[in-house]
PAPA-558886 format. One line per 4 residues: their letters; for each residue x, y, z negated of N, C-alpha, C. Coordinates in pm, 1 decimal. Layout:
N
a> X,Y,Z,X,Y,Z,X,Y,Z ~ ...
***
This chain:
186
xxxx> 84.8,-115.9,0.0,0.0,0.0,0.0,90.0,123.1,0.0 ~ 31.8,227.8,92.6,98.7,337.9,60.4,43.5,494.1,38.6 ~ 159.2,598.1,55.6,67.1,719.5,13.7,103.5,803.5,67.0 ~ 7.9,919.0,109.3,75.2,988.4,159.0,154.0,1148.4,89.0
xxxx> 208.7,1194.0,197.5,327.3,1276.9,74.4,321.2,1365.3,172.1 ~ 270.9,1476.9,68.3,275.4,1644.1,191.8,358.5,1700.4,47.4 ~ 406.8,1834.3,147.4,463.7,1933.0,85.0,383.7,2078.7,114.0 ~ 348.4,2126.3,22.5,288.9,2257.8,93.1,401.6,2366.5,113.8
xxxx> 312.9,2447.7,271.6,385.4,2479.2,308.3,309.9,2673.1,329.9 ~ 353.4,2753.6,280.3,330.6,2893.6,316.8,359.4,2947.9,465.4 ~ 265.2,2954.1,532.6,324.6,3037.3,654.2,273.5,3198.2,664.1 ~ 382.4,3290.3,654.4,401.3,3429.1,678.0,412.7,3438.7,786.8
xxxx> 307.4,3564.0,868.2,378.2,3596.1,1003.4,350.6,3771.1,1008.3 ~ 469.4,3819.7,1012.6,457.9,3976.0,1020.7,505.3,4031.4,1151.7 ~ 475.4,4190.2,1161.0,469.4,4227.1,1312.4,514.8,4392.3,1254.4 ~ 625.7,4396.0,1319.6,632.2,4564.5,1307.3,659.5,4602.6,1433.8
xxxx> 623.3,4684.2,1492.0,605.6,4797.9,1620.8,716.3,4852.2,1594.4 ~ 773.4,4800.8,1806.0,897.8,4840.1,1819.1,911.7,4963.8,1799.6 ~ 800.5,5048.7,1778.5,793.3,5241.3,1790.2,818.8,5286.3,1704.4 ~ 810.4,5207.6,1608.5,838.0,5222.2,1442.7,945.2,5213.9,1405.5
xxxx> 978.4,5369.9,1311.8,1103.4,5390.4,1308.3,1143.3,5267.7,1160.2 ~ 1256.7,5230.2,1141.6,1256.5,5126.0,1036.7,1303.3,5178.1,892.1 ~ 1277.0,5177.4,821.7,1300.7,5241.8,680.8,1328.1,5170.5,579.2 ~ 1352.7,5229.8,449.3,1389.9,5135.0,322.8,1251.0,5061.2,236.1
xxxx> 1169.3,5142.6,323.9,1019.8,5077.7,279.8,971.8,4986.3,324.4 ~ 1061.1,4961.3,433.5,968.1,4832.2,554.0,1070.7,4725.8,447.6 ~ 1218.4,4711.3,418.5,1286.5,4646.0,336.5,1197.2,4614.6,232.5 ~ 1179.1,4723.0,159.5,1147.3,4727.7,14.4,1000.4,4613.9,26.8
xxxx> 896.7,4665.4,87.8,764.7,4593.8,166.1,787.4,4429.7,156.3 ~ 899.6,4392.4,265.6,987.5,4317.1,259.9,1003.2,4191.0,149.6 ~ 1090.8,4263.6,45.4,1131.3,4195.5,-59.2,962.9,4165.1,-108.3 ~ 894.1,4247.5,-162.0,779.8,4227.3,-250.4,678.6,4110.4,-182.5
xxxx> 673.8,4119.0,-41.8,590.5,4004.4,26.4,643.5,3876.1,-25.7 ~ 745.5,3853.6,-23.8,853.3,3747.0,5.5,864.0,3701.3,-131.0 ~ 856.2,3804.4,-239.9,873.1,3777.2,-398.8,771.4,3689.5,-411.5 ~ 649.8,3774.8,-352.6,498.2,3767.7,-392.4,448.2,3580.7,-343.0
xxxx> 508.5,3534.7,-238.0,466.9,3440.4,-166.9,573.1,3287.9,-219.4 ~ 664.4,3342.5,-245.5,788.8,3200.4,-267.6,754.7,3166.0,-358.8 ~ 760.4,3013.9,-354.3,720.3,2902.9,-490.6,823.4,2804.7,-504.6 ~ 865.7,2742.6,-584.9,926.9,2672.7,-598.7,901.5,2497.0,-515.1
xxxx> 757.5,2521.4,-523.0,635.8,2383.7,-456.6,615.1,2402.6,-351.5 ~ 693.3,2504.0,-288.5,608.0,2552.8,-154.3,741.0,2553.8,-51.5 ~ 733.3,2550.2,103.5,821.3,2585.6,219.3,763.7,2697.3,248.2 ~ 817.8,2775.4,254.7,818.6,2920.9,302.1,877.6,2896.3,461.3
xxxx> 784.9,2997.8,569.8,813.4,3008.5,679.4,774.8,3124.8,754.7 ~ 804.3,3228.7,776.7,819.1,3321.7,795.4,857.8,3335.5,970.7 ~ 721.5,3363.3,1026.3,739.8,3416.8,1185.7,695.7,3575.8,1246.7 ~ 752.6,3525.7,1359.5,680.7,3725.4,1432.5,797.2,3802.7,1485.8
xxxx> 758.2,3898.4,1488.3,827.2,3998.9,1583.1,890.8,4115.1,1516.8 ~ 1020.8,4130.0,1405.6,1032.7,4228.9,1334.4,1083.1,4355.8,1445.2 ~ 1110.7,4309.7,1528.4,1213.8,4446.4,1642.2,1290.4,4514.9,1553.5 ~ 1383.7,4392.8,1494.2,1543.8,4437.8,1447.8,1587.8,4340.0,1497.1
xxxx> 1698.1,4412.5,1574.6,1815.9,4275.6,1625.1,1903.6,4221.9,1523.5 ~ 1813.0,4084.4,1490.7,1850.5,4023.2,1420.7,2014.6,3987.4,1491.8 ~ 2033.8,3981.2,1588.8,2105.0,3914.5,1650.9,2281.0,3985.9,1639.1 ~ 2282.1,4111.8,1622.9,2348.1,4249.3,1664.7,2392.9,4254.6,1526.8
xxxx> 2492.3,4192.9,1463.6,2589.1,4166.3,1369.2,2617.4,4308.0,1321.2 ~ 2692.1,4390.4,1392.4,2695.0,4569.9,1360.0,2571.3,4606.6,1302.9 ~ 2457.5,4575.8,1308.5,2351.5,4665.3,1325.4,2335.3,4707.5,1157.6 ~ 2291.3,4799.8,1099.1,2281.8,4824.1,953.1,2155.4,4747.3,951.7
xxxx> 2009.5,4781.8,1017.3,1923.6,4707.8,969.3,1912.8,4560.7,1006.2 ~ 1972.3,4511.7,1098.4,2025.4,4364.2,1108.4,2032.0,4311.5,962.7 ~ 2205.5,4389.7,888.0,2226.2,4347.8,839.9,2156.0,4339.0,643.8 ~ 2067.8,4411.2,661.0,1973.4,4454.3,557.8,1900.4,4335.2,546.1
xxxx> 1812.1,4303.1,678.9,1735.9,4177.3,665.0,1805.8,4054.6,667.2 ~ 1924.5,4037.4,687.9,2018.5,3923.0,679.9,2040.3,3902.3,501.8 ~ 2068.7,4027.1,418.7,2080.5,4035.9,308.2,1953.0,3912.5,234.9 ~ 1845.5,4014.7,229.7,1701.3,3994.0,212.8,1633.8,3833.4,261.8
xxxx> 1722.8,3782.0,335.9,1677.3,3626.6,396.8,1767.0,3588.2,275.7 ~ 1870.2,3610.4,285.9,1925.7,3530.8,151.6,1910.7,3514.3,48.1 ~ 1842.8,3661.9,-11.4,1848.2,3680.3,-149.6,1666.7,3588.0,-153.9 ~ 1646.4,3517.5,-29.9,1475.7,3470.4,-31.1,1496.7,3319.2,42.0
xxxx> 1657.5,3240.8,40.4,1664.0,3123.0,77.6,1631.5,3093.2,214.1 ~ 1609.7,3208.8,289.0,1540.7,3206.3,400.5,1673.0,3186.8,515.6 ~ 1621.0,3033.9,606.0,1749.1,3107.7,735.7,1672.4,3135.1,874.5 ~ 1766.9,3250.1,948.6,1691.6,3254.9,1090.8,1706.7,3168.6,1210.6
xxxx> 1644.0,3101.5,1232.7,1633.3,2990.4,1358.5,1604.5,3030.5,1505.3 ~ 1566.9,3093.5,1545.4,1606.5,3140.0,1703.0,1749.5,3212.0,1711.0 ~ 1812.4,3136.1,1787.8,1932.3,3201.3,1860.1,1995.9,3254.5,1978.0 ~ 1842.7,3235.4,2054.7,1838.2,3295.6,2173.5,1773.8,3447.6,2208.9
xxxx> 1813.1,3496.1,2305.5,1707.6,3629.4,2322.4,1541.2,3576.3,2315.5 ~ 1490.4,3686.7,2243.5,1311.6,3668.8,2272.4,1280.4,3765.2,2377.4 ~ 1373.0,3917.9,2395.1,1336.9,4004.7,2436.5,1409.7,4069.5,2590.2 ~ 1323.0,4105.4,2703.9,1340.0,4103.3,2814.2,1516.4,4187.0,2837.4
xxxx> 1550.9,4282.3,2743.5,1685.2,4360.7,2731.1,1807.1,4267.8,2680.1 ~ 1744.2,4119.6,2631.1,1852.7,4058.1,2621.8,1889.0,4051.4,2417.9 ~ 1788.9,4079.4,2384.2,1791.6,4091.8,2233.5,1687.8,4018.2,2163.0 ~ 1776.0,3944.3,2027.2,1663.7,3837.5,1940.0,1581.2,3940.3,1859.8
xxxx> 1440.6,3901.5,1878.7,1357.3,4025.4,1822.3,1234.7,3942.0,1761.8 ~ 1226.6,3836.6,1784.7,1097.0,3697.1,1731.2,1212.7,3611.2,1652.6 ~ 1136.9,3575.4,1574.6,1237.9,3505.3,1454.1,1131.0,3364.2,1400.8 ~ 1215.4,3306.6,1335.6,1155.0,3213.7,1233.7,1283.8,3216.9,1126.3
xxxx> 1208.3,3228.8,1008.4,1270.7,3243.9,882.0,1233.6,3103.5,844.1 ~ 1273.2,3023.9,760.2,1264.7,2940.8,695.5,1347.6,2895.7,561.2 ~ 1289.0,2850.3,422.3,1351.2,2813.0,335.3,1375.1,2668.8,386.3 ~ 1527.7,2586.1,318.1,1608.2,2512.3,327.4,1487.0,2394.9,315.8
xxxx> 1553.9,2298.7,404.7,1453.1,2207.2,458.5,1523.5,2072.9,509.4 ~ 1489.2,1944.2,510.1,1523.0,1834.3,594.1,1472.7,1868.4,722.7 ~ 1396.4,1942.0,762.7,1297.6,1928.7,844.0,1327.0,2030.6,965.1 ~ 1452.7,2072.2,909.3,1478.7,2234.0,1039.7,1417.0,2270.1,1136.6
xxxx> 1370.3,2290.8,1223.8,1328.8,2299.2,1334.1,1412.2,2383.8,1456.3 ~ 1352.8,2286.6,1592.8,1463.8,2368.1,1713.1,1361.1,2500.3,1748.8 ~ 1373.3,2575.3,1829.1,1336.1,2669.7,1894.4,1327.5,2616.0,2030.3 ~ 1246.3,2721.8,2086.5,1244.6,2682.6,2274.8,1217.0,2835.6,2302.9
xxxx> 1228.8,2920.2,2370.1,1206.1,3068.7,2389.8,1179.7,3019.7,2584.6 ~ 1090.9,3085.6,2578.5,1055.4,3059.3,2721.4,927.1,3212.5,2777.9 ~ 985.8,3258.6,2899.0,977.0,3408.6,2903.0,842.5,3336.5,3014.4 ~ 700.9,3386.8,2984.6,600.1,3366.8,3060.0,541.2,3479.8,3157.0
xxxx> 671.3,3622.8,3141.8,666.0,3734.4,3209.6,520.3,3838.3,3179.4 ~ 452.1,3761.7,3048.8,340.7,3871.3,3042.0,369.6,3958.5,2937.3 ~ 489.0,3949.8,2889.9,533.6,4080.6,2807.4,685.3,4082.3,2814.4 ~ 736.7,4180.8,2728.0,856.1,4211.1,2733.8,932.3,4115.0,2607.8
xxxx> 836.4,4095.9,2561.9,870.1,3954.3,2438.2,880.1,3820.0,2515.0 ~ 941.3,3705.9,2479.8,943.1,3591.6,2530.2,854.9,3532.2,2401.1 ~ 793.3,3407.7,2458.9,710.1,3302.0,2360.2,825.5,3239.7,2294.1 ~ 810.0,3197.4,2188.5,904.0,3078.9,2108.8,844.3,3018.8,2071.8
xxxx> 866.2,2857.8,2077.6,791.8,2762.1,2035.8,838.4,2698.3,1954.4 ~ 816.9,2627.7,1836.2,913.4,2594.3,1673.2,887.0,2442.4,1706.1 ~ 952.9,2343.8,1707.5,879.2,2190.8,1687.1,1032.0,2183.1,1562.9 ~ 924.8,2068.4,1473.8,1007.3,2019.0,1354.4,1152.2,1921.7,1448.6
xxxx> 1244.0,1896.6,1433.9,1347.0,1787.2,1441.8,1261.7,1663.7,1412.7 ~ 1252.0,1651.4,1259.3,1190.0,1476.0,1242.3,1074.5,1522.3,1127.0 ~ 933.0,1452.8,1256.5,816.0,1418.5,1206.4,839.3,1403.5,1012.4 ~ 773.9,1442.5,979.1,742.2,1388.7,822.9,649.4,1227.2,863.9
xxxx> 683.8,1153.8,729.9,629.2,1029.0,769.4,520.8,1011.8,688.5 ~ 461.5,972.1,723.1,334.5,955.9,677.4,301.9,826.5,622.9 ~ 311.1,846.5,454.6,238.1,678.5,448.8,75.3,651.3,386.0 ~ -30.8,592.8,444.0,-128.4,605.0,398.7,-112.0,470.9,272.8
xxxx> -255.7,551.3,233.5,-308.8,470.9,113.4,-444.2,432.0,165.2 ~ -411.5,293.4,137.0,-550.0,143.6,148.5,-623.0,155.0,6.1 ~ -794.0,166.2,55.8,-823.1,162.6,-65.2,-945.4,91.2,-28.3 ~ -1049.7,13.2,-133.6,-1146.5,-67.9,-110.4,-1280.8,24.0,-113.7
xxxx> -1355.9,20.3,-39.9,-1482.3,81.0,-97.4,-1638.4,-42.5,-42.1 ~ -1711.1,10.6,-104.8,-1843.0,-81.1,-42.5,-1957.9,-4.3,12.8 ~ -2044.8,-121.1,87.0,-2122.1,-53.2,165.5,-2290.3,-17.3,69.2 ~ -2263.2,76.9,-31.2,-2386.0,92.9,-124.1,-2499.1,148.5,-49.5
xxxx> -2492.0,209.3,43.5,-2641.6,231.7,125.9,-2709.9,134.1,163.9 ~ -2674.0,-5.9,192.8,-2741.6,-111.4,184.0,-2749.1,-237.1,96.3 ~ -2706.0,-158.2,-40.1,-2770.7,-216.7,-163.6,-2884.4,-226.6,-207.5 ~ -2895.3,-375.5,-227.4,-3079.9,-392.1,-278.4,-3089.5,-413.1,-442.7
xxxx> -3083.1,-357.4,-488.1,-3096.2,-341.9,-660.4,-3194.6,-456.0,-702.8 ~ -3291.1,-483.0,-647.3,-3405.0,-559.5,-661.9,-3340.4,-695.4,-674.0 ~ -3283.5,-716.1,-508.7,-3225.2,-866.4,-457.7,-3122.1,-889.3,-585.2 ~ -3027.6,-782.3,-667.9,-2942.4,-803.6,-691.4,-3005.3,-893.2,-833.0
xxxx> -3076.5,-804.9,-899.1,-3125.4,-811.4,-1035.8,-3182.4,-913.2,-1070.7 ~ -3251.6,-979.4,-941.8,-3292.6,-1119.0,-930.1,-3187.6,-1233.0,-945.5 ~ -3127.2,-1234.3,-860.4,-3019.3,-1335.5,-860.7,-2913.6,-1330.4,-984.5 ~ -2864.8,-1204.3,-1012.4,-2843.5,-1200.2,-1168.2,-2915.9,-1261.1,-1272.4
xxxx> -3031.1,-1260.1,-1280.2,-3115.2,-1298.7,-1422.2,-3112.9,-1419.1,-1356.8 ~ -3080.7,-1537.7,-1265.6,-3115.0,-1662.1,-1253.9,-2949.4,-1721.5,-1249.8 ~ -2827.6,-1653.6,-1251.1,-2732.0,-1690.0,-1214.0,-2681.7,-1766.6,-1333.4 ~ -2549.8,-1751.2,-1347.8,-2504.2,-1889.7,-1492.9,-2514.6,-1788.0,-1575.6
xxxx> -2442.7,-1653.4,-1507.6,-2401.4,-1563.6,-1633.8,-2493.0,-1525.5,-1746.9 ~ -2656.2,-1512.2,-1660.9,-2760.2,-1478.3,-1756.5,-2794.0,-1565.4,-1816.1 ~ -2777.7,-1747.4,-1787.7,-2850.9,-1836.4,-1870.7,-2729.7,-1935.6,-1902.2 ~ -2630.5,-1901.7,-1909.4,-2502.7,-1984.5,-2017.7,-2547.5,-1981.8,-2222.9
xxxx> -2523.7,-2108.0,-2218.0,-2507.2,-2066.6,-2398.8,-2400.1,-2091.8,-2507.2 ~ -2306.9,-2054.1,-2353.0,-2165.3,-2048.6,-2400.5,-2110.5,-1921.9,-2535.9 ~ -1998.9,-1953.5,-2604.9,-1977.1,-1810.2,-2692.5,-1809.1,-1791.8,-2681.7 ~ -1780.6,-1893.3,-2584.8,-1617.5,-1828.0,-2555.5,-1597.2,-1734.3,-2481.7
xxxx> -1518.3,-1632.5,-2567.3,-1516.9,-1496.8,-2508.3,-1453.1,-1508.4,-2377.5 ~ -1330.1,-1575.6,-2340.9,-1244.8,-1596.3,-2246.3,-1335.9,-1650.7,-2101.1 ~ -1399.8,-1770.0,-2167.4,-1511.0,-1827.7,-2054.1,-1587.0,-1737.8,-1977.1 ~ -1629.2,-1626.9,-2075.9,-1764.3,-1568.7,-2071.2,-1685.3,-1424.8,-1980.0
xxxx> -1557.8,-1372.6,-2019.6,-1541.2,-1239.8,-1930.8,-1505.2,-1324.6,-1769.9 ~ -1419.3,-1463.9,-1756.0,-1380.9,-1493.1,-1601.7,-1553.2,-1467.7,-1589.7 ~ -1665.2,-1595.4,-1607.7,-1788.7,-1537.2,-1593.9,-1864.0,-1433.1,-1496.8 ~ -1829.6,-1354.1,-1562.3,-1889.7,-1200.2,-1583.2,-1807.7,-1169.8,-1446.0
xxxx> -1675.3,-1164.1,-1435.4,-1626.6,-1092.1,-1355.2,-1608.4,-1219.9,-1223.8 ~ -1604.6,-1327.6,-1211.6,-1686.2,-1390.5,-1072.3,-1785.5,-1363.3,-1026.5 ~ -1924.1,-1388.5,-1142.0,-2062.1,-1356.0,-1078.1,-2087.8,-1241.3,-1051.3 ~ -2020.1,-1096.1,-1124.5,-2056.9,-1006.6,-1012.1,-2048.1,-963.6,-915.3
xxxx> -1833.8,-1028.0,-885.5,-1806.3,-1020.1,-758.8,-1899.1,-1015.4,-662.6 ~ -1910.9,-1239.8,-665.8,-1966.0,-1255.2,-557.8,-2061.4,-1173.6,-552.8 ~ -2164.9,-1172.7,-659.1,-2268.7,-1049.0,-593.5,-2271.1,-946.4,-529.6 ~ -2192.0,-891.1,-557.5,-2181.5,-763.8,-499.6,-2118.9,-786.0,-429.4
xxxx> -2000.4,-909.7,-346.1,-1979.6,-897.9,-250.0,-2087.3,-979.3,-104.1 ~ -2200.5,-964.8,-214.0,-2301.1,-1025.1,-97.7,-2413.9,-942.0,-77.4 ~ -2448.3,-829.7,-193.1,-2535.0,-737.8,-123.1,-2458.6,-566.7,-91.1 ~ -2355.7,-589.9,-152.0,-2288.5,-455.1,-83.8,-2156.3,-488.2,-15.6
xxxx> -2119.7,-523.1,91.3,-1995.5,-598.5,124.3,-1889.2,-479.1,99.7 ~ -1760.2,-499.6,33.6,-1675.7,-464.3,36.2,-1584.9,-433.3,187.1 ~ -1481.0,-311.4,220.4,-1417.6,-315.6,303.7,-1343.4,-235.1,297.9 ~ -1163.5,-281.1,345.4,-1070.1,-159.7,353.4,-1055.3,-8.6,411.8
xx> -1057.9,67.4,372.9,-1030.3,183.2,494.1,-844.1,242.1,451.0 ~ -864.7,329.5,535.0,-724.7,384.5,549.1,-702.4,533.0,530.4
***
């Protein structure tokens, strides 16, 4: 038998306008989202379009949000251009993970942004859990109650406790596995 095993996962996706001049508030903004959202129980993932070149090592606000990914466990995963000038401007942030994921950036020419597409490396595995249930909508209470009051269990005049629980727990089986049939699901 098995079970299955998720991790929850937070997904952030923010958008700042390339027109927008960038400030210590969009930082500051920044940190407090990022405070506000990280759990210890949780994957943090963080997408969108900040229009800071992340990419542009010199850059002061590059290197502001490079700070700010760290001080939030976060790493950036596109390493290609998103943007038609040749600059990474779509990101995926992510906290530390088995699960990394590749990028694909692929320019569909209807904006000056390219699409990026995230797929995990390796599937999470999935193990289900088998469990028994029965079919009680076509239980006959009547049929049952009958065959109970005529079965051994109701007319034994036995007083061994041991005798009397196997008993108990055969005859209701079968019963109940004859007016409500039992069956696995997944």
């Amino acid at each position: 038998m098995g079970t299955r095993s998720y991790r929850a996962v937070t997904l952030l996706g923010i958008y700042r306008p390339g027109s927008a001049v960038v400030t210590s508030e969009l930082f500051d903004d920044l940190q407090l989202v990022l405070a506000a959202v990280e759990s210890p129980d949780c994957d943090l993932i963080v997408v969108r379009d900040l229009n800071i070149h992340a990419d542009v090592l010199s850059d002061a606000d590059a290197l502001q949000l490079s700070d700010i990914l760290g001080d939030h466990r976060l790493r950036q995963h596109v390493r290609e251009p998103t943007h038609d000038r040749g600059l990474t401007l779509d990101l995926l942030m992510i906290t530390p993970t088995d699960n990394a994921p590749t990028s694909l950036v692929s320019d569909l020419q209807v904006s000056d942004h390219s699409v990026t597409f995230y797929k995990p490396v390796n599937k999470p595995s999935i193990k289900l859990k088998t469990y028994t249930s029965r079919q009680w909508s076509k239980f006959d209470i009547s049929q049952f109650e009958c065959e109970l009051a005529t079965s051994e269990l109701a007319t034994t005049d036995s007083n061994d406790v041991d005798y009397l629980f196997q008993l108990y727990d055969t005859t209701i089986r079968m019963l109940l596995d004859k007016h409500a049939k039992s069956h696995e699901n997944k």
